[in-house]
C-alpha positions as CSV (number, residue, x, y, z in Angstrom):
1,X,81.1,74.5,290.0
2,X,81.7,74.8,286.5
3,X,78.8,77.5,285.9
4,X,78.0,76.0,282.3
5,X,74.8,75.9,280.8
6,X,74.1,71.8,279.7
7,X,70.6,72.8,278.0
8,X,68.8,75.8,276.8
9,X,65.4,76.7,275.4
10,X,64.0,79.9,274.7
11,X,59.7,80.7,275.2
12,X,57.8,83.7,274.9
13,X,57.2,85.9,278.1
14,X,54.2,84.9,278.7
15,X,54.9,81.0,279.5
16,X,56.1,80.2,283.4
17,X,58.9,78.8,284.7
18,X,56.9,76.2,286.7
19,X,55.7,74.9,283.0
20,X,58.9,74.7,281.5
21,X,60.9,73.3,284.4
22,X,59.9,69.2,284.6
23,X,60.0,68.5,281.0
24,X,63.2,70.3,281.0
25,X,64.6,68.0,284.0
26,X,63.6,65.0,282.5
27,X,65.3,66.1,279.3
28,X,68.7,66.5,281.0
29,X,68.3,63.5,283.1
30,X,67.9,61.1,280.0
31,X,70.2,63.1,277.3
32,X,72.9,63.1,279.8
33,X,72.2,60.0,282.2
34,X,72.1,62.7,285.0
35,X,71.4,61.5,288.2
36,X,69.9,64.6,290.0
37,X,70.8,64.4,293.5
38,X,69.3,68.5,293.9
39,X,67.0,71.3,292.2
40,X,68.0,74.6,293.3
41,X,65.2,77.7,291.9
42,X,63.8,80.7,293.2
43,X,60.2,80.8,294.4
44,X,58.7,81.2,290.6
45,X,58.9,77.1,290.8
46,X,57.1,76.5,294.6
47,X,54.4,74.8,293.4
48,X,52.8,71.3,294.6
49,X,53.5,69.7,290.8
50,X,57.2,70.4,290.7
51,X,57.8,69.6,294.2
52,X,56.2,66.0,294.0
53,X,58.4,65.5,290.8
54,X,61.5,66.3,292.7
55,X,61.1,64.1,295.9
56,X,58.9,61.7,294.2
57,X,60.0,60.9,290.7
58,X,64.0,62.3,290.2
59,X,64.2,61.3,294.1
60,X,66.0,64.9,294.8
61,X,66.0,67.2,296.9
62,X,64.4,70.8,296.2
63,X,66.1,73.8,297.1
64,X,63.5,75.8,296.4
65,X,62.7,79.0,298.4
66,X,59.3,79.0,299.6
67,X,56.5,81.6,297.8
68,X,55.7,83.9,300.7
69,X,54.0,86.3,298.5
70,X,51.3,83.9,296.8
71,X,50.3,82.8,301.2
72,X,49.8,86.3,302.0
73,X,47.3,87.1,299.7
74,X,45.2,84.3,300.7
75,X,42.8,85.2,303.2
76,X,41.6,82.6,305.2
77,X,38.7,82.4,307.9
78,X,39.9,80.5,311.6
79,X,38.6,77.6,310.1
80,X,40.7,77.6,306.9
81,X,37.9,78.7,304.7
82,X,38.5,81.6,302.3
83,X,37.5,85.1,302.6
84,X,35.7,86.6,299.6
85,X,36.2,90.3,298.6
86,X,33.3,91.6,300.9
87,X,34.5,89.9,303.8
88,X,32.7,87.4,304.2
89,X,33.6,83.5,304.7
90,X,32.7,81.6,301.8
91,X,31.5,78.0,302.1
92,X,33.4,74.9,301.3
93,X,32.3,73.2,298.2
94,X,34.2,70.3,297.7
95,X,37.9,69.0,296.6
96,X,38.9,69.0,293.1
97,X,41.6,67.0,291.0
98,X,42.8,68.6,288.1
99,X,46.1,68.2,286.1
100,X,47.5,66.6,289.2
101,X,46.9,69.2,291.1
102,X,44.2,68.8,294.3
103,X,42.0,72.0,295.1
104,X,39.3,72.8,297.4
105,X,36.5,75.3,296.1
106,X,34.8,77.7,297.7
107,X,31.7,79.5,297.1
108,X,29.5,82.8,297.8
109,X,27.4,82.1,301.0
110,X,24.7,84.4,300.0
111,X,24.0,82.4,296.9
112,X,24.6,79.0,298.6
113,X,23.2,79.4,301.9
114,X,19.6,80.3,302.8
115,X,20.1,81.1,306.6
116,X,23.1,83.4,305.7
117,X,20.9,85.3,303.1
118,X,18.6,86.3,305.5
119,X,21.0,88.3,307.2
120,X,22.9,89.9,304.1
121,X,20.9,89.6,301.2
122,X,22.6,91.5,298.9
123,X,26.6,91.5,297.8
124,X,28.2,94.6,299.1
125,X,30.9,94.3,296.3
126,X,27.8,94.1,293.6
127,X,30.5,90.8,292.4
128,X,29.3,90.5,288.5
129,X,28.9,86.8,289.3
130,X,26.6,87.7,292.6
131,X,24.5,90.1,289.5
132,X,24.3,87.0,287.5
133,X,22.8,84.9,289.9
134,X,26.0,82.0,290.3
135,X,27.7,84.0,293.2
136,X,31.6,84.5,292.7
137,X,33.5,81.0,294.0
138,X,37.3,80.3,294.7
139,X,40.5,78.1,294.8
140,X,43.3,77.0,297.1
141,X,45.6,74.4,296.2
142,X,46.0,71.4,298.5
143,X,50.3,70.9,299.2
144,X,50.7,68.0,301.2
145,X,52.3,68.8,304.1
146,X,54.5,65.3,303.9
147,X,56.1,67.1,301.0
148,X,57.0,70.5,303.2
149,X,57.9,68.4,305.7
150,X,60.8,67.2,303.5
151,X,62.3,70.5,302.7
152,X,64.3,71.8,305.8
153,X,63.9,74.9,304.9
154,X,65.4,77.7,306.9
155,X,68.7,75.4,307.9
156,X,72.3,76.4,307.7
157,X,72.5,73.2,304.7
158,X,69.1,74.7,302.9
159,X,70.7,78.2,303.3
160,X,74.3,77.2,301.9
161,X,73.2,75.1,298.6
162,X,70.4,77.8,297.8
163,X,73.2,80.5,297.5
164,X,74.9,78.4,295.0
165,X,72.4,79.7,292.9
166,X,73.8,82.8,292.4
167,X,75.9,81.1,289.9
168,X,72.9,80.9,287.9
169,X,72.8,84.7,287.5
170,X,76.5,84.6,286.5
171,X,75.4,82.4,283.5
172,X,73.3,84.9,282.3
173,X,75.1,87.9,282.8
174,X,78.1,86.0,280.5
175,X,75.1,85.6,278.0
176,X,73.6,89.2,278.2
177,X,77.8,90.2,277.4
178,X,77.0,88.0,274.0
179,X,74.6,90.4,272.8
180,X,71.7,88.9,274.6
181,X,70.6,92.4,276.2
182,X,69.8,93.6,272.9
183,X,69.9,91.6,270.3
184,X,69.6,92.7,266.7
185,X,66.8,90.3,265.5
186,X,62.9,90.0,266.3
187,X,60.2,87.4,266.3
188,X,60.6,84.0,268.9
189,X,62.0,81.8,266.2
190,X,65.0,84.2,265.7
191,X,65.5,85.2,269.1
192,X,65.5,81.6,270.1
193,X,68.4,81.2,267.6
194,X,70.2,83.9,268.7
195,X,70.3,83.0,272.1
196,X,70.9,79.3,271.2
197,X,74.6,80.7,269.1
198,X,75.0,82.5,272.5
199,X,74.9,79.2,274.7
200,X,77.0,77.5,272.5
201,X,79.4,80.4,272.0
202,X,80.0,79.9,275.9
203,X,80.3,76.9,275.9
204,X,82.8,77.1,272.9
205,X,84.9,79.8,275.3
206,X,84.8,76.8,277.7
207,X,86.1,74.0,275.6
208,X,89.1,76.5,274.0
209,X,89.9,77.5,277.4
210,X,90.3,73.9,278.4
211,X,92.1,72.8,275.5
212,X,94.4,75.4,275.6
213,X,95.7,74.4,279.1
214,X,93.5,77.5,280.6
215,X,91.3,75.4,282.9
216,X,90.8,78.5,285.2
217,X,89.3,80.8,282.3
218,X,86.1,78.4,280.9
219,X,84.2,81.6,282.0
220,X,86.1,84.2,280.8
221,X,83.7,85.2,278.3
222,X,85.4,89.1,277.9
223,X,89.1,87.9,278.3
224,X,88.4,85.5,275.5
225,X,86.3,88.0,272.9
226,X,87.6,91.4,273.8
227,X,85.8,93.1,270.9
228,X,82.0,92.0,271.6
């Protein structure tokens, strides 16, 4: 693997990976005339949207490890309705499509139900929503399970190609050595440009390397510029 970045774009903190990452695929498909055969990422980018536009629309194969943290926090009745914060099973209020994303919403059954208000009339959480009179509701996003289905994860092959993403963080740390850790300027604008000169300055240290008849250096960053 070469371990050279092909496209770079720099957003403020606050944005996600998971926004970012299809327009960014589709970029590199059609500037390059990629064809994508895999997507390897950590689990910032396990969501339902990106994993339909890797099977379904760049026809790869995601490599993507699977967001344990985001299950566990949903708690679920038996029947697969959710728990609210006082414990008790909310009621099912219909699916929802949104963004092209499908979600089921649930709802507060002391506001919704008369037969369960009889027995607990009163929120024990005092919810603000339950104070105003709307009850609180929630969300869980519908993944198809033909889509998990597809990823074998846990295999020896899903094992061995999601390590090769370790060469991701060897990208960056040749970046952070081109003054990337801390750089001099401020503002998004010039800290977009600053990181854009990096990328290119890495990929400049590639070409020289290669020209030079130094194949096996395109990512030696420090034996190239000693004094950085």
């Amino acid at each position: 693997l070469s371990e050279l970045p092909i496209l770079e774009e720099t957003r403020a903190a606050n944005v996600v990976d998971s926004k970012v990452i299809i327009p960014q695929l589709e970029l590199a498909k059609d500037r390059f005339d990629l064809s994508i055969c895999a997507v390897i990422a950590d689990a910032g980018l396990d969501s339902a949207k990106v994993l339909n536009f890797i099977i379904n629309d760049l026809k790869a194969k995601p490599y993507i490890a699977r967001n344990l943290r985001r299950e566990k926090d949903l708690k679920v009745s038996p029947t697969g309705n959710r728990i609210c914060l006082a414990g008790f099973e909310m009621l099912y209020w219909g699916k929802f499509k949104e963004k092209g994303r499908t979600r089921l919403k649930f709802v507060c059954p002391i506001i919704h139900s008369k037969k369960f208000r009889k027995e607990h009339p009163f929120c024990p959480w005092m919810h603000p929503q339950f104070v105003k009179g709307t009850g609180c509701f929630a969300y869980t996003q519908v993944l198809s399970e033909d889509i998990r289905k597809q990823i074998a994860y846990g295999t020896p092959k899903f094992k061995k190609i999601y390590n090769l993403r370790s060469g991701c963080e060897r990208i960056f740390s040749r970046l952070l050595d081109l003054c990337m850790q801390n750089p001099s300027v401020r503002g998004l604008r010039a800290i977009s440009n600053h990181c854009t000169i990096a990328h290119i300055t890495v990929l400049l240290i590639a070409l020289t390397a290669a020209k030079t008849g130094n194949k096996d250096k395109i990512r030696f960053v420090k034996s190239f510029l000693p004094n950085i």
